[in-house]
PAMI-374191 format. One line per field, with one value per residue: residue number from 0; residue in one letter; x, y, z of N, C-alpha, C in turn. Coordinates in nm, 4 decimals. Example, Ala and Ser with C-alpha at 12.3 -4.5 7.8 and 13.67 -1.06 7.14 Angstrom:
REM residues 2
i	0;1
aa	a;s
n.xx	1.3190;1.2850
n.yy	-0.5690;-0.2250
n.zz	0.7800;0.7080
ca.xx	1.2300;1.3670
ca.yy	-0.4500;-0.1060
ca.zz	0.7800;0.7140
c.xx	1.3200;1.2900
c.yy	-0.3300;0.0030
c.zz	0.7800;0.7870
***
This chain:
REM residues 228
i	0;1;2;3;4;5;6;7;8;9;10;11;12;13;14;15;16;17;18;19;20;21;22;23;24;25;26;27;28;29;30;31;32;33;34;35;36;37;38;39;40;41;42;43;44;45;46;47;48;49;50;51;52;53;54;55;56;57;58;59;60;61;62;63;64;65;66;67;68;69;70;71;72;73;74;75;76;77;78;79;80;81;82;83;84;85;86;87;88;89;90;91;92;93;94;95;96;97;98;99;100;101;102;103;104;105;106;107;108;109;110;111;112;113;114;115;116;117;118;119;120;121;122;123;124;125;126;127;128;129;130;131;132;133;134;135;136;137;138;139;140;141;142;143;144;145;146;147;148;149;150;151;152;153;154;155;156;157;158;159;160;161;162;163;164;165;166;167;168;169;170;171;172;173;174;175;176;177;178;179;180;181;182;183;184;185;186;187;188;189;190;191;192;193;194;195;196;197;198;199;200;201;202;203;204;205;206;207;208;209;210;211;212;213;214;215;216;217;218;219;220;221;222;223;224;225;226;227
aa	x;x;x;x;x;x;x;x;x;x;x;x;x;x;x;x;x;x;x;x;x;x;x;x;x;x;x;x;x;x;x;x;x;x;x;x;x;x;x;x;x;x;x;x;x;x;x;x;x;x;x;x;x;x;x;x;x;x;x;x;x;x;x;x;x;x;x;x;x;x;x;x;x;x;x;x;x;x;x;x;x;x;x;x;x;x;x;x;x;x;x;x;x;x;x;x;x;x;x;x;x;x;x;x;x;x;x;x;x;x;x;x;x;x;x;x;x;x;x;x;x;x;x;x;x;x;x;x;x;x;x;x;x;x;x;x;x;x;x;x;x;x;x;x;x;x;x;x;x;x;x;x;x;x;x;x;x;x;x;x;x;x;x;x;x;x;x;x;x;x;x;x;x;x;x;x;x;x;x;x;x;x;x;x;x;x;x;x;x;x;x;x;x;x;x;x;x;x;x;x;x;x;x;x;x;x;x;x;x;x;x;x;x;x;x;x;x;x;x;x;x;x;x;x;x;x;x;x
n.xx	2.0852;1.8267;1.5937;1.3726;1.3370;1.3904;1.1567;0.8689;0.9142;0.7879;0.5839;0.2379;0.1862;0.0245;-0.1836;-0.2049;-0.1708;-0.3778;-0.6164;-0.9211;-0.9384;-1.1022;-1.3286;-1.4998;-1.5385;-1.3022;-1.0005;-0.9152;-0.7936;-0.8460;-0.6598;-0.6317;-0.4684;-0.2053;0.0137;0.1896;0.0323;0.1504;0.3234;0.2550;0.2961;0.5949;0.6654;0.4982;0.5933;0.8489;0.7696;0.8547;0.8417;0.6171;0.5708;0.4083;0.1141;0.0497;0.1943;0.5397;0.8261;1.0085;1.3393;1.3269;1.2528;1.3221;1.3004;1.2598;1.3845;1.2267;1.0045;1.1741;1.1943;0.9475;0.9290;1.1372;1.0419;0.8149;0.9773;1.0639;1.1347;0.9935;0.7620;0.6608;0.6192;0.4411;0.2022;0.2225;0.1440;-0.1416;-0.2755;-0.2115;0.0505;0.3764;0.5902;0.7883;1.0011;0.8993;0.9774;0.9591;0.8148;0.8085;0.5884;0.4595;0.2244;0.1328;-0.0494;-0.4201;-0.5669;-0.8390;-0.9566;-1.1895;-1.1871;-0.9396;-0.8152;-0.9439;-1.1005;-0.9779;-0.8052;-0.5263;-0.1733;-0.0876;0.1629;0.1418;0.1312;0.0449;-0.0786;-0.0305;-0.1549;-0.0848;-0.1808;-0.0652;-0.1706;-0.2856;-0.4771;-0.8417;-1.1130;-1.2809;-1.5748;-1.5718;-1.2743;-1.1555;-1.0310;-1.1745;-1.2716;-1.4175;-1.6273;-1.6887;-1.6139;-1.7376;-1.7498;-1.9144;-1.9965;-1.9371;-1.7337;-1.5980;-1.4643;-1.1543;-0.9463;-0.7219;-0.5866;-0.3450;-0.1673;-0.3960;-0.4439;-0.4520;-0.4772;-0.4513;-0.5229;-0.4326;-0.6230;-0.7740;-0.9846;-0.9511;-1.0988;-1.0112;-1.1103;-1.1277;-1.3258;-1.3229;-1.1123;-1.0080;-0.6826;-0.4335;-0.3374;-0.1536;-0.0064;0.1201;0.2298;0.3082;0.3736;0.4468;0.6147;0.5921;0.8400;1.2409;1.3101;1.0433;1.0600;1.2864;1.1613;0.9705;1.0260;1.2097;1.0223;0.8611;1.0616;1.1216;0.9414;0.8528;1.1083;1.0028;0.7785;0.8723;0.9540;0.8384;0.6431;0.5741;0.4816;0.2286;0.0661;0.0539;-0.0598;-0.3199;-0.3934;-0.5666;-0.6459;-0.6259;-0.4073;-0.1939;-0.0722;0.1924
n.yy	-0.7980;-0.5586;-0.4596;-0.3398;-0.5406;-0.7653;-1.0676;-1.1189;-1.3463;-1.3716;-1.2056;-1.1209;-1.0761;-1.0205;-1.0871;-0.8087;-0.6371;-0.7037;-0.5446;-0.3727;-0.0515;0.1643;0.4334;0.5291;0.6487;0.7809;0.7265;0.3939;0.0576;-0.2846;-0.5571;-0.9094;-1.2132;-1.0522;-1.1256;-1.4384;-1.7109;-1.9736;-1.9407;-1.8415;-1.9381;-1.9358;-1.6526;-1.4987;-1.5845;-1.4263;-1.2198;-0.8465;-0.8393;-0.6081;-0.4267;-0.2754;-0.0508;0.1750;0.3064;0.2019;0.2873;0.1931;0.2077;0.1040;-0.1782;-0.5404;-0.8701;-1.1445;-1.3190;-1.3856;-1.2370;-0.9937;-1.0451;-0.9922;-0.7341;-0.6288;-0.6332;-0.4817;-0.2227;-0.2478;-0.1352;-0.2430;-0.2958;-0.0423;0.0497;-0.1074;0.0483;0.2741;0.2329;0.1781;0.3711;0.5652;0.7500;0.9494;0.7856;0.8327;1.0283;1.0312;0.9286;0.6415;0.5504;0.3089;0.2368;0.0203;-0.1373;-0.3356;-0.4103;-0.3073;-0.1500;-0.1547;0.1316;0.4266;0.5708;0.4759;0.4586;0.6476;0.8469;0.9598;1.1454;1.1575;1.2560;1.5548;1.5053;1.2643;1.1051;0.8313;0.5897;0.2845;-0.0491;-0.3264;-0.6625;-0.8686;-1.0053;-1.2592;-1.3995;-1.2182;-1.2253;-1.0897;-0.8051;-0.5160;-0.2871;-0.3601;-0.1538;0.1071;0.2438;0.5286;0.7742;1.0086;1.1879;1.0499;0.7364;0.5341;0.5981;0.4585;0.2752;0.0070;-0.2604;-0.3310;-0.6156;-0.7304;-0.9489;-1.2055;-1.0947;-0.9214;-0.6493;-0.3086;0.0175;0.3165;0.6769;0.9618;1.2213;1.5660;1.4034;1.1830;1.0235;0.7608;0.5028;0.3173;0.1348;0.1064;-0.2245;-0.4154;-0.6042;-0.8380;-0.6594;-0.6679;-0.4810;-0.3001;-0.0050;0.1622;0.4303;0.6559;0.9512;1.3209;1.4225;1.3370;1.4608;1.4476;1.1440;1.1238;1.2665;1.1675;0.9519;0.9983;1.0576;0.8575;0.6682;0.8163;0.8046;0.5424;0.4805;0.6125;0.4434;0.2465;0.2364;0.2239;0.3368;0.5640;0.4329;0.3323;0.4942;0.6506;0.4218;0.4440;0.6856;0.8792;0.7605;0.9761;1.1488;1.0566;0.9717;0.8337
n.zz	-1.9097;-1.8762;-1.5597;-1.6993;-1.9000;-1.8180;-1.7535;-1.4869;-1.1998;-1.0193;-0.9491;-1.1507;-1.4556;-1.6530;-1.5527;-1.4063;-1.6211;-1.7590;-1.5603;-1.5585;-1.6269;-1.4699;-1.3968;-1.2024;-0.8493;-0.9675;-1.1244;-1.1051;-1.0665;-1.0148;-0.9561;-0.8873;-0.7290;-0.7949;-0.7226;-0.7811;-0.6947;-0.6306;-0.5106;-0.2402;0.0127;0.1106;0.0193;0.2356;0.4745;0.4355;0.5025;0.6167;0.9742;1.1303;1.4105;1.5259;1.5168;1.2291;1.0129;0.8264;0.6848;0.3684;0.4217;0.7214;0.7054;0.7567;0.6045;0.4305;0.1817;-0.0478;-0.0188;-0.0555;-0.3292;-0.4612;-0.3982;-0.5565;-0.8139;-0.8242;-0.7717;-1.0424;-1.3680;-1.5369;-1.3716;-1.3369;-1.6278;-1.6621;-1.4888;-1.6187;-1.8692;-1.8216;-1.7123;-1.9057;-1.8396;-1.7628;-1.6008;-1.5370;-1.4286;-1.1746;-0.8448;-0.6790;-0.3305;-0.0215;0.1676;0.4464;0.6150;0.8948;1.1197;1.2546;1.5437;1.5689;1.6317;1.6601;1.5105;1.3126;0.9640;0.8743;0.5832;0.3157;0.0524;0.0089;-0.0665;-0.2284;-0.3437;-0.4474;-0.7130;-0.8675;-0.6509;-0.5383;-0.3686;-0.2234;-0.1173;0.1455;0.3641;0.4996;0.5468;0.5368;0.6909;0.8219;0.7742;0.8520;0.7900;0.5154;0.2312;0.0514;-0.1812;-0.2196;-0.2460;-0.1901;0.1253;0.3591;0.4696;0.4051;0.1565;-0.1038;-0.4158;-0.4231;-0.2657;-0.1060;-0.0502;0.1976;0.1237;0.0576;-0.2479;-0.3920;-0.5754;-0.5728;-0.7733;-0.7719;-0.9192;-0.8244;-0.6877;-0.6735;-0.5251;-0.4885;-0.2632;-0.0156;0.2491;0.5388;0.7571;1.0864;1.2273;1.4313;1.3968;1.2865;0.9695;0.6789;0.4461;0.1734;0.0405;-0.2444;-0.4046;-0.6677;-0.6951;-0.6319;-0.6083;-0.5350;-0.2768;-0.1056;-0.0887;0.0546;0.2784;0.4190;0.4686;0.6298;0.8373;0.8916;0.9981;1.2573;1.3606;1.3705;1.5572;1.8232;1.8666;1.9424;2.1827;2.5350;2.7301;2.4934;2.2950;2.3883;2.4645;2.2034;2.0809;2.1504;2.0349;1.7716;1.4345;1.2334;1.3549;1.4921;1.1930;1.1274
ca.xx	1.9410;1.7670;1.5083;1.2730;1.3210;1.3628;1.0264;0.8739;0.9089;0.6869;0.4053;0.1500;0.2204;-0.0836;-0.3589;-0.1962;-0.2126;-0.5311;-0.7245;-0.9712;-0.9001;-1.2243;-1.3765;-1.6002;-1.5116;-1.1684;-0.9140;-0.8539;-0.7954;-0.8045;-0.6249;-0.6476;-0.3860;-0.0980;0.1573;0.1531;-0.0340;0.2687;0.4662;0.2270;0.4064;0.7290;0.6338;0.4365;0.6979;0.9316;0.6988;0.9205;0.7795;0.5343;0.5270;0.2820;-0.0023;0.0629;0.3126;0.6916;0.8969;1.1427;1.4557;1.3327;1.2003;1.3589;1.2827;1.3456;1.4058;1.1607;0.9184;1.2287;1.1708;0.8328;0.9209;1.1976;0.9591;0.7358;0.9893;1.1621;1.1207;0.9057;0.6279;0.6337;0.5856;0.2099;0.1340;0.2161;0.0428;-0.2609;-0.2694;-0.1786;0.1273;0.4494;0.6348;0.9576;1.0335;0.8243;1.0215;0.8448;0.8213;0.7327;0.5562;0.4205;0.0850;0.0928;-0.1802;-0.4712;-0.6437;-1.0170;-0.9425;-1.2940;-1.0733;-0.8553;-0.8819;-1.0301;-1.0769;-0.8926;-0.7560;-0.4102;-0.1156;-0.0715;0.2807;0.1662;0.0506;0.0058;-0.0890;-0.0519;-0.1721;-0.0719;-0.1805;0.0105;-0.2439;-0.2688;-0.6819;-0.8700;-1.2351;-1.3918;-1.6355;-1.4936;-1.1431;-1.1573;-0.9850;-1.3063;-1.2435;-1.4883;-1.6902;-1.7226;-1.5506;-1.8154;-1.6675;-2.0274;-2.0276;-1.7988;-1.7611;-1.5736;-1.3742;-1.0067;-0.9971;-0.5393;-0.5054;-0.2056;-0.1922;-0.4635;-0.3734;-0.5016;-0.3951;-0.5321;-0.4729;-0.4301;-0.6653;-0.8245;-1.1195;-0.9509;-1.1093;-1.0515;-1.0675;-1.1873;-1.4219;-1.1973;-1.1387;-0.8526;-0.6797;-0.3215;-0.3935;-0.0713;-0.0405;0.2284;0.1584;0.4147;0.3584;0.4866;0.5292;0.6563;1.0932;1.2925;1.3370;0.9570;1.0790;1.3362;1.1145;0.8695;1.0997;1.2874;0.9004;0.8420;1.1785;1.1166;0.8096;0.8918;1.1790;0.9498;0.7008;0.9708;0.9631;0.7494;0.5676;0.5584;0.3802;0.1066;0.0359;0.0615;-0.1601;-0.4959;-0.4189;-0.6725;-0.5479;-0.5614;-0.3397;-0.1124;-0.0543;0.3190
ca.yy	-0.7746;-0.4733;-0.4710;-0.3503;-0.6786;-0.9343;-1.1010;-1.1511;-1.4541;-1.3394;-1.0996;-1.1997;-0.9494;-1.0776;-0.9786;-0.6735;-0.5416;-0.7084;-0.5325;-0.2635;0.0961;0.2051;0.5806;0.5643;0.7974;0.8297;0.6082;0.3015;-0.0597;-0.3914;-0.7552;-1.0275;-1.2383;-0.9639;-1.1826;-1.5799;-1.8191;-2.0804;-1.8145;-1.7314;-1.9440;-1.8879;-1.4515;-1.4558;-1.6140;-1.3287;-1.0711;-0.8212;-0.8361;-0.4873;-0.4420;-0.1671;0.0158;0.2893;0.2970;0.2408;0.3108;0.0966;0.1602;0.0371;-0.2833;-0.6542;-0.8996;-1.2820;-1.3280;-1.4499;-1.1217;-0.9249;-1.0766;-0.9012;-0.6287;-0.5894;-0.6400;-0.3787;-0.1111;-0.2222;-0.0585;-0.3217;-0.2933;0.1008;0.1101;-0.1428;0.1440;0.3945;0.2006;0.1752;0.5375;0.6560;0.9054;0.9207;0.8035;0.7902;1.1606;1.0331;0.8178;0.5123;0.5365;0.2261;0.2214;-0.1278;-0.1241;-0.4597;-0.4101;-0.2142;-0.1861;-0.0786;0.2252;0.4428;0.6716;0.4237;0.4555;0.7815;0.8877;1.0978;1.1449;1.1434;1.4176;1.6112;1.5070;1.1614;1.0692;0.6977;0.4402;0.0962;-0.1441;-0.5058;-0.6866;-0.9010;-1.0414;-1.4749;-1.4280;-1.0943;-1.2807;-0.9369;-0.7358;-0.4319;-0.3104;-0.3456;-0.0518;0.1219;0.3724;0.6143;0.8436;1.1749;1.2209;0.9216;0.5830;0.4629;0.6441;0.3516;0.2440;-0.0745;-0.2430;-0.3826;-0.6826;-0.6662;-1.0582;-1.1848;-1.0829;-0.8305;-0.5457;-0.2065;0.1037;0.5043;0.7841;1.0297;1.3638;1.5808;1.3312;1.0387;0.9909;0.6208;0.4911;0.1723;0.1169;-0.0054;-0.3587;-0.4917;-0.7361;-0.8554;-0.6146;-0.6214;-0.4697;-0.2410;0.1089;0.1946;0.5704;0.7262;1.1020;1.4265;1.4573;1.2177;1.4990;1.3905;1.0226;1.1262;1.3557;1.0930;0.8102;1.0592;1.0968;0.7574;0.6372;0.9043;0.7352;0.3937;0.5149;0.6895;0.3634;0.1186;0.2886;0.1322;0.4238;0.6483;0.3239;0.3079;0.6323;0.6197;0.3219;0.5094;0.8562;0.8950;0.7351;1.1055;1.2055;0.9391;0.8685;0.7131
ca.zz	-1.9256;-1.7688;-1.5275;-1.7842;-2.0505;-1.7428;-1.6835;-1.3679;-1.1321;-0.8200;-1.0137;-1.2506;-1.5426;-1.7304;-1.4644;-1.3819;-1.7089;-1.7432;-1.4832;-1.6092;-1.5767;-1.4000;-1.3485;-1.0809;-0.9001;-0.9954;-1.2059;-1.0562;-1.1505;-0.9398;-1.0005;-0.8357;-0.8058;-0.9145;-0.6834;-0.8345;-0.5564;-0.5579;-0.3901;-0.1369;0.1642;0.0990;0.0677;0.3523;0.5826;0.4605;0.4893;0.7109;1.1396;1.1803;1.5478;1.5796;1.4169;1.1632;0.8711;0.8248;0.5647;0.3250;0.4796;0.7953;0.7279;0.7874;0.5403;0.3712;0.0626;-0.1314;0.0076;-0.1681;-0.4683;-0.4677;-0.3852;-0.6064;-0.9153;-0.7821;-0.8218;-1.1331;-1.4612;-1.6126;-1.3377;-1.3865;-1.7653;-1.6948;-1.4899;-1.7023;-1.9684;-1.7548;-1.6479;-1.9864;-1.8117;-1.7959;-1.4509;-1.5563;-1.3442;-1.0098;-0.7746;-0.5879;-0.2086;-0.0273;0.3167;0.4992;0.7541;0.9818;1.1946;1.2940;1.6576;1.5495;1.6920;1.6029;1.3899;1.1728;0.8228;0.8402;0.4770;0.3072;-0.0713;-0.0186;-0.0466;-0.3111;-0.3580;-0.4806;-0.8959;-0.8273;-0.5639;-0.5826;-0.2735;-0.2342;-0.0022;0.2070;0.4512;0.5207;0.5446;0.5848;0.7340;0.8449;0.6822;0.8420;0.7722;0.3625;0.1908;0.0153;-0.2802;-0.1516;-0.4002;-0.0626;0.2516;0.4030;0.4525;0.3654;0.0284;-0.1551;-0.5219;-0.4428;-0.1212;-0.1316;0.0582;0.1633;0.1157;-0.0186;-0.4229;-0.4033;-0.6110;-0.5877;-0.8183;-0.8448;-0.9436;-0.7049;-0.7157;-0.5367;-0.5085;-0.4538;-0.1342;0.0238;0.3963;0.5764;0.8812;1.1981;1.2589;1.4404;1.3154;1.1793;0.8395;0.6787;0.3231;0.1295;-0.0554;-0.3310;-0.4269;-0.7553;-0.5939;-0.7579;-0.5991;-0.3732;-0.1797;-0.0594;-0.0727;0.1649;0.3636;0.4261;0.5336;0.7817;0.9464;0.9206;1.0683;1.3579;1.4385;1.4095;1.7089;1.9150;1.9229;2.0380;2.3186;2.5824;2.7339;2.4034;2.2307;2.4902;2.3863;2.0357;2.0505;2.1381;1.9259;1.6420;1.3443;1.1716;1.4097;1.4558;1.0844;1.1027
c.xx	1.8939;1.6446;1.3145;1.2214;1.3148;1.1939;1.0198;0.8954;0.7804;0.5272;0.3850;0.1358;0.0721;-0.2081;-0.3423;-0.2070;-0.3465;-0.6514;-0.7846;-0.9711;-1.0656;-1.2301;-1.4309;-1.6063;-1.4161;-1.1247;-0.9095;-0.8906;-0.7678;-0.7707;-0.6065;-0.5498;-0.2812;0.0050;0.0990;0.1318;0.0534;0.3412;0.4370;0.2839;0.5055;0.7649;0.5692;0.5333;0.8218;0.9005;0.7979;0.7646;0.6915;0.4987;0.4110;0.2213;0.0935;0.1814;0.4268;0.7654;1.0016;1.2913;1.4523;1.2817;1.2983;1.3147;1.3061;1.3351;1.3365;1.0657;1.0467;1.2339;1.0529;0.8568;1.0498;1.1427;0.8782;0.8065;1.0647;1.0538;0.9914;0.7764;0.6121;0.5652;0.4503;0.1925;0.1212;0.1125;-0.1100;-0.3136;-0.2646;-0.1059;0.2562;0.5001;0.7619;1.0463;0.9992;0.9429;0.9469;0.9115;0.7187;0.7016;0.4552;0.3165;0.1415;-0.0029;-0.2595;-0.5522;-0.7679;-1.0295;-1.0771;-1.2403;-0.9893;-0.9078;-0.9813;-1.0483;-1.0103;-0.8275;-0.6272;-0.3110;-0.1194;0.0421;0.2727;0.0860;0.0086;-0.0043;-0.0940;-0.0285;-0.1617;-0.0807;-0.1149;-0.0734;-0.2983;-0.4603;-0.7174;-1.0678;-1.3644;-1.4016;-1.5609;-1.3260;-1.0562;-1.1662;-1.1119;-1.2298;-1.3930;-1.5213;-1.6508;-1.6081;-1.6231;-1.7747;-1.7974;-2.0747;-1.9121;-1.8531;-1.7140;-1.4858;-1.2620;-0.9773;-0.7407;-0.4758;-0.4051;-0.2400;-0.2920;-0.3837;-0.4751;-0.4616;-0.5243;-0.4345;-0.5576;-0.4679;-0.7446;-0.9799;-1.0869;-0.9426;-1.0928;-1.0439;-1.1390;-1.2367;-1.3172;-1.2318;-0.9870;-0.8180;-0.4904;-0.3512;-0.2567;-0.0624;0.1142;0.1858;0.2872;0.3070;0.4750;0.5027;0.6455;0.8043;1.0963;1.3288;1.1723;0.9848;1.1508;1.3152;1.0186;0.9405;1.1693;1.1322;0.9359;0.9653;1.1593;1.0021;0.8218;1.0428;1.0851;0.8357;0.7484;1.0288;0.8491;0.6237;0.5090;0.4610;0.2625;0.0615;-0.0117;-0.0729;-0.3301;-0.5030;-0.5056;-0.5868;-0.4721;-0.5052;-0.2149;-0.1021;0.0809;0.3406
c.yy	-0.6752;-0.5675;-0.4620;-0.4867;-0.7837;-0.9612;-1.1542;-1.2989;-1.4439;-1.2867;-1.1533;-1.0891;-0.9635;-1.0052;-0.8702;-0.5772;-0.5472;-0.6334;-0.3893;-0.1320;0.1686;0.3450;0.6152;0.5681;0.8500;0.7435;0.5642;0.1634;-0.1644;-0.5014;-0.8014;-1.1374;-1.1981;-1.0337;-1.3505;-1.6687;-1.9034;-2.0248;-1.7838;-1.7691;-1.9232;-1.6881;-1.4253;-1.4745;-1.5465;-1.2115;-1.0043;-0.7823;-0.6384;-0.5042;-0.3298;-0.1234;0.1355;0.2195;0.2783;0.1892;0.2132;0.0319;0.0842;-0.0909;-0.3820;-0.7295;-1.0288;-1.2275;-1.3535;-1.2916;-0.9726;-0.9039;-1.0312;-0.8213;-0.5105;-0.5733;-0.5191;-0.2452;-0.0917;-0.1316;-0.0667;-0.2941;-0.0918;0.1261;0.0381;-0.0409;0.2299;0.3433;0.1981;0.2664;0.6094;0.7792;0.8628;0.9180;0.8435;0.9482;1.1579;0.9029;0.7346;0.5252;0.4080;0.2577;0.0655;-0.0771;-0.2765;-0.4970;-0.3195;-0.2910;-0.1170;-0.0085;0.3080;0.4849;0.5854;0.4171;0.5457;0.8243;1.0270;1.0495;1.1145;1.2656;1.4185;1.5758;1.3519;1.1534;0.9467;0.6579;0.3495;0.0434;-0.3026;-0.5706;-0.8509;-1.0437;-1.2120;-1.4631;-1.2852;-1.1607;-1.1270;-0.8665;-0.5545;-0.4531;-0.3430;-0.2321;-0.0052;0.2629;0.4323;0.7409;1.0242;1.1351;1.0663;0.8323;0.5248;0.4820;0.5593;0.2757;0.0979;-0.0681;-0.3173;-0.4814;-0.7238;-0.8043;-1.0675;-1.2069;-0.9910;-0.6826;-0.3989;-0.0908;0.2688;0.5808;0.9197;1.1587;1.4565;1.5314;1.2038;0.9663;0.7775;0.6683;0.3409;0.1929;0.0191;-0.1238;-0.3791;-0.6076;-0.7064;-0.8118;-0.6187;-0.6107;-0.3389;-0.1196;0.1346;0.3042;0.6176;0.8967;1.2031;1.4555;1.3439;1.3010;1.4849;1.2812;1.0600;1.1630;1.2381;0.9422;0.8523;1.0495;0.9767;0.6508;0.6939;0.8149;0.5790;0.3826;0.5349;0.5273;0.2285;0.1499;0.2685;0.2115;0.5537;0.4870;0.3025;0.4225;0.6519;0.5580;0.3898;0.6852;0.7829;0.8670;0.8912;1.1777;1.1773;0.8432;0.8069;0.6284
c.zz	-1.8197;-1.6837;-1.6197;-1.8833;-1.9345;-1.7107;-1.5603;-1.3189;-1.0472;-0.9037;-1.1452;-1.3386;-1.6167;-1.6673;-1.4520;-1.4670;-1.7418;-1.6700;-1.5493;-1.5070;-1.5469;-1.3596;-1.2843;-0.9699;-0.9647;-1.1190;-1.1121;-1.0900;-0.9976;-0.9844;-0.8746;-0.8629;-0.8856;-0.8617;-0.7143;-0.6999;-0.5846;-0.5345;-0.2391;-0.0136;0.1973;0.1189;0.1678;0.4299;0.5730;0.4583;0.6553;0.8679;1.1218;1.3144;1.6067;1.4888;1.3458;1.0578;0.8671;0.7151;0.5145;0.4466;0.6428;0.8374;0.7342;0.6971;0.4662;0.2729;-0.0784;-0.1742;-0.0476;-0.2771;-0.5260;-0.4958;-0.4577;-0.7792;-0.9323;-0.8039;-0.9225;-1.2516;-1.5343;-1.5290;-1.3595;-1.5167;-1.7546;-1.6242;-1.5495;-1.7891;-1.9564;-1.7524;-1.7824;-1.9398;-1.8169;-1.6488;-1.4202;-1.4374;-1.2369;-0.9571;-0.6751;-0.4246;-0.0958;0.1428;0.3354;0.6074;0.8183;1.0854;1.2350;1.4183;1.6678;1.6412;1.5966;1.4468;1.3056;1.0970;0.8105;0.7052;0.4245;0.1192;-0.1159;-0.0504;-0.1884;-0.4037;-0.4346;-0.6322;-0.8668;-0.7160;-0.5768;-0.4430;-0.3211;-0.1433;0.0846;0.3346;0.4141;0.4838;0.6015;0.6205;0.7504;0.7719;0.7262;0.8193;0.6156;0.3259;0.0661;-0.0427;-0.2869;-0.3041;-0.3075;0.0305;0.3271;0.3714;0.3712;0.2218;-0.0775;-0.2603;-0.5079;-0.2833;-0.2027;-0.0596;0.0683;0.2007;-0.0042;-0.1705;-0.4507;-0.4354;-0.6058;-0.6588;-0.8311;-0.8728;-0.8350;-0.7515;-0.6449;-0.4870;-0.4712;-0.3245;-0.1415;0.2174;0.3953;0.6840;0.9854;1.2155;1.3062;1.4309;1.2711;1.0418;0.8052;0.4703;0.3078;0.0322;-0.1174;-0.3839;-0.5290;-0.7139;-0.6789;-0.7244;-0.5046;-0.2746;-0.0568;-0.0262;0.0119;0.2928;0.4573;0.4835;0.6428;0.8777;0.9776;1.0276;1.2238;1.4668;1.4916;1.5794;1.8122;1.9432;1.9586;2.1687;2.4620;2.6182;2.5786;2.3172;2.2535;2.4377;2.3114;1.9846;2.0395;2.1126;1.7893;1.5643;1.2542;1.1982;1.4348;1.3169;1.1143;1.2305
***
């Protein structure tokens, strides 16, 4: 049995196709509930360790087993074709690149807005997070450049799904809050020679901030400066 015909265990296929494909400003769709709530202690407690702010890529994460089982759903065949179906496109030529957040230090600058590269067709956020209590720090699909100009927020507890389409409008950002944020972006993007490009940064970075003095550092650069 492929990946495409196996049904899920972990994700809620039902809501995710369920969630309405929304235009305002952009495409994008939210569910609730895209990972099944009698999973959520068992996936949280293998959600892989994030020791610092900013992004890091697949190959360098850690991981149980259960929080594999997620995340092996996420890039099979079967969850591709509800987006496609969603999206009305075809993905089957983009390869999925996954990057992980684990915390932000309401630095003024995190979550600066911004649309996203060029290099990406889809986004899909999941969020990961035990309790997200604060009003700042909710991922806000942004209409302008202005955090304050926002069609809807994303709140990056665990099962919260987020999906766009990536254009040159598809501003988002969030208002700083620090906090244990920890959430997962899977990106549909146009070669793997990007997927590879983009995991060598990220890898680079994730070195450079296990480093005691280069971390300190790191820590209070502008998020739009210090993205990985």
């Amino acid at each position: 049995m492929t990946d495409a015909e196996a049904p899920f265990s972990y994700l809620d296929e039902e809501a995710i196709a369920a969630a309405e494909l929304r235009h305002d400003p952009y495409d994008w769709a939210f569910a609730s509930g895209a990972i099944k709530p009698q999973f959520k202690e068992g996936v949280l407690a293998d959600v892989p360790p994030i020791p610092d702010r900013g992004s890091y890529g697949l190959p360098d994460l850690k991981y149980g087993p259960q929080f594999g089982g997620v995340l092996k759903e996420l890039l099979s065949t079967r969850f591709r074709r509800i987006i496609e179906r969603k999206f009305d496109m075809d993905l089957s030529g983009n390869p999925p690149a996954v990057l992980m957040m684990g915390n932000t230090t309401g630095h003024y600058n995190e979550g600066y807005a911004h649309p996203d590269s060029k290099h990406k067709i889809i986004t899909v956020l999941v969020g990961f997070t035990r309790s997200w209590p604060y009003e700042k720090g909710r991922l806000r699909v942004l209409r302008s450049s202005d955090r304050e100009d926002y069609a809807f927020e994303f709140t990056p507890e665990y099962g919260n799904m987020l999906m766009f389409r990536v254009c040159d409008h598809s501003w988002h950002g969030f208002l700083p809050q620090k906090g244990p944020r920890t959430s997962l972006q899977l990106c549909y993007v146009d070669s793997q020679a990007y997927v590879d490009r983009e995991y060598f940064r990220h890898h680079l970075s994730a070195v450079l901030k296990s480093i005691p003095g280069v971390r300190s550092i790191y820590s209070w650069m502008p998020k739009k400066f210090a993205k990985y």
